[in-house]
Each structure stands twice: as C-alpha cells, then as structure tokens.
N, C-alpha and C positions, 0 to 999 in steps of 0.2 A: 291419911285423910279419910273419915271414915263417916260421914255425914251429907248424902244428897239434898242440896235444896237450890228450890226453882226461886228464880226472883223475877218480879216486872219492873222495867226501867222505864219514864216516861220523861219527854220533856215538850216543853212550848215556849219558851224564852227562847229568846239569841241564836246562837249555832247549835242547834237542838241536837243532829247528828252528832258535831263535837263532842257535847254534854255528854250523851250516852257510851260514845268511843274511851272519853276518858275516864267514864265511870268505872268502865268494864276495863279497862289499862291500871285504873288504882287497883281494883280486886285483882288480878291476875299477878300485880306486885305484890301483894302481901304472898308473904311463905306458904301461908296457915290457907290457901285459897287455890282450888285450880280451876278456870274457867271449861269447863268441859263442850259445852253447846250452845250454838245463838241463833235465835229465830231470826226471819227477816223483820226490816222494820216498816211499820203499817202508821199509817197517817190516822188519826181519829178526830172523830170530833169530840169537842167535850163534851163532859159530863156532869149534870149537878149547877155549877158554877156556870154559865153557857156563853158570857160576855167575853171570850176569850178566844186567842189564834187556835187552831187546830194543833192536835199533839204529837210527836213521832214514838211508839211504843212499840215494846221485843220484852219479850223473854229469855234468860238467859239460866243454865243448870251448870251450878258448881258443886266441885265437891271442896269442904273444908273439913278441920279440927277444932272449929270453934264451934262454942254453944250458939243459941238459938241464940239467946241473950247479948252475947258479946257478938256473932255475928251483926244484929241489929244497932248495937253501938259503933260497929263500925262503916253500915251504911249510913248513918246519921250522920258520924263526920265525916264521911267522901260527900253527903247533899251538903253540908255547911263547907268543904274545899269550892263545891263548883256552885258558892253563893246563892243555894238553896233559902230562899226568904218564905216567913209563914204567915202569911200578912191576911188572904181568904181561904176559907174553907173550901178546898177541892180548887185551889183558884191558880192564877197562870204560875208557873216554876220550870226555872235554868235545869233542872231535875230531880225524878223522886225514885225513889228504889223501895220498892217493897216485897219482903219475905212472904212469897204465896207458899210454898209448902217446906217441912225441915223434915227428911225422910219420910216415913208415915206415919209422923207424931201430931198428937194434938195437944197444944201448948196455951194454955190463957192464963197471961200473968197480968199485972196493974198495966202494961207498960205492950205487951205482946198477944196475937193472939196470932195461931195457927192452925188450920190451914188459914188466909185471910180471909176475912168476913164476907166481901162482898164481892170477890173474886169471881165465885161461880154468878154475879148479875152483870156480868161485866165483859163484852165480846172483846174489845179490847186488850183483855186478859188472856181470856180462854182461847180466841184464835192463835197468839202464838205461841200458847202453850200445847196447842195440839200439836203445831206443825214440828214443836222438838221433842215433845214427850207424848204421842198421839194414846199410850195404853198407859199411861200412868193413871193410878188410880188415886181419888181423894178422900183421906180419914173421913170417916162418916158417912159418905157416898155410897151409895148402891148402883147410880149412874155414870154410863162411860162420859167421855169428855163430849161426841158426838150427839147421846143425847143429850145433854147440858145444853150444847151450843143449839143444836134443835128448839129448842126452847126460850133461846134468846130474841127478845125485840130487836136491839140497837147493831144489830149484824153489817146494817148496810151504813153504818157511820166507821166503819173498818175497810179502808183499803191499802193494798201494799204500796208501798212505798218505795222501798229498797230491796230487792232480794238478797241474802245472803248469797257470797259462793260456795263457802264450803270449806275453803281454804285455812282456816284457822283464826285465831281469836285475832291477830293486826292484821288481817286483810280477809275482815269482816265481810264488806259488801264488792258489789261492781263496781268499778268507777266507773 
C-alpha cells in the first residue's frame, strides 16, 4: 500500500460517534486500506447550512492501493451503507467522508478534486488535521498548517469532544 491520504469524517445525524466508528471499521475492513491515525473528535458547529445540530469531526490518515478515484467510490458507498441522504447543500447527514489530500498530488477530475477545495477555510478540518499530521505539508501551499489555522475565523466553533487514546483504530477514544 503505497499511497498516504488524510480524510475528514463528519457526522450530525443519530449516533454520530457510531457513524464515524463504523466508517473507520468499513475502511480498515477492506484489504486494499490500512487505518494508520485518528485524531480526536471535536464538536463543531455548522457551516454554510446553519439550521442544524452541531457536528462530531476527526481526521483520520490511511495508507491504501487504490486510486484517488476508486478510493472516492468507495467512500460514496460506506456514506450510502451508513444512509448518507443528499437532500441540502452542506446540510444535516448520518455521515460524510471526504478525501482532503492523496499523497502530494494534485488531482481535478469532473467528479474529484485534490487537495479539497475548501479544506484549508475550514477549522474543523484543519485542527485535526494538525493534531495527526502537524508538518504535513499541502500541494500548492507555501504555508505551514499553523499558519493556515492562524488565519482562521471560525476556530472557536471547534471544540474537543472526544480525545483519542492512542490505542488503536477499535479503541479509538476514552470511554
């Protein structure tokens, strides 16, 4: 497996923790996938769409064998397993998964783009993106992640939630 890419999970539906536990439980199932790191997970408020419960979001870094492409098809169908509906724009969802960076490529197809677009406007991103990947650096970027977040408005709609232990991808957080 020979392909690093960070994803953000988010949910605000239902058992939100679940949603994202078993997101990260179908990726770790497939072969072709190994979960490597999980941030803690951080309460947000929304964004965009603002008539909605607050969200539970992490970042998590795997390494696979699949393209950018076919990894993307396959978060589409784990959001349609865990009854992902597309009904508003940015609006409430059981969970979403999006592909923030694929190694340090930069990819725009009809369907893709890479690193994600709005990622670096977005604290809910980029905080726990720093806390698993704090020097990683973003195609295009000349700025650390530090300065990015420095530069973020919405910092203080980001609070932790859940700390990670440490322990491994099924005993994720603290009980």
């Amino acid at each position: 497996m020979d392909n690093t890419v960070y994803l953000s999970l988010g949910s605000n539906l239902g058992d939100r923790e679940g949603y994202l536990r078993q997101a990260i439980e179908f990726l770790n199932d497939d072969s072709s996938i190994s979960v490597e790191s999980v941030s803690s997970i951080y309460e947000t408020d929304p964004v965009g769409y603002i008539d909605q419960p607050p969200f539970l979001n992490m970042v998590i870094k795997l390494q696979t064998s699949y393209s950018a492409t076919r990894l993307l098809a396959l978060i589409q169908t784990i959001e349609h397993r865990l009854k992902r509906k597309r009904e508003i724009h940015w609006g409430p969802r059981t969970v979403d998964l999006d592909i923030l960076l694929y190694n340090s490529e930069s990819i725009t197809t009809k369907t893709l783009r890479i690193p994600h677009p709005r990622m670096t406007e977005r604290a809910f991103v980029m905080i726990p993106l720093r806390e698993i990947a704090p020097d990683v650096t973003l195609p295009g970027w000349q700025f650390s992640l530090d300065q990015i977040l420095s530069e973020l408005q919405d910092k203080e709609g980001v609070r932790i939630w859940k700390r990670k232990n440490g322990d491994g991808v099924f005993e994720l957080f603290e009980s």
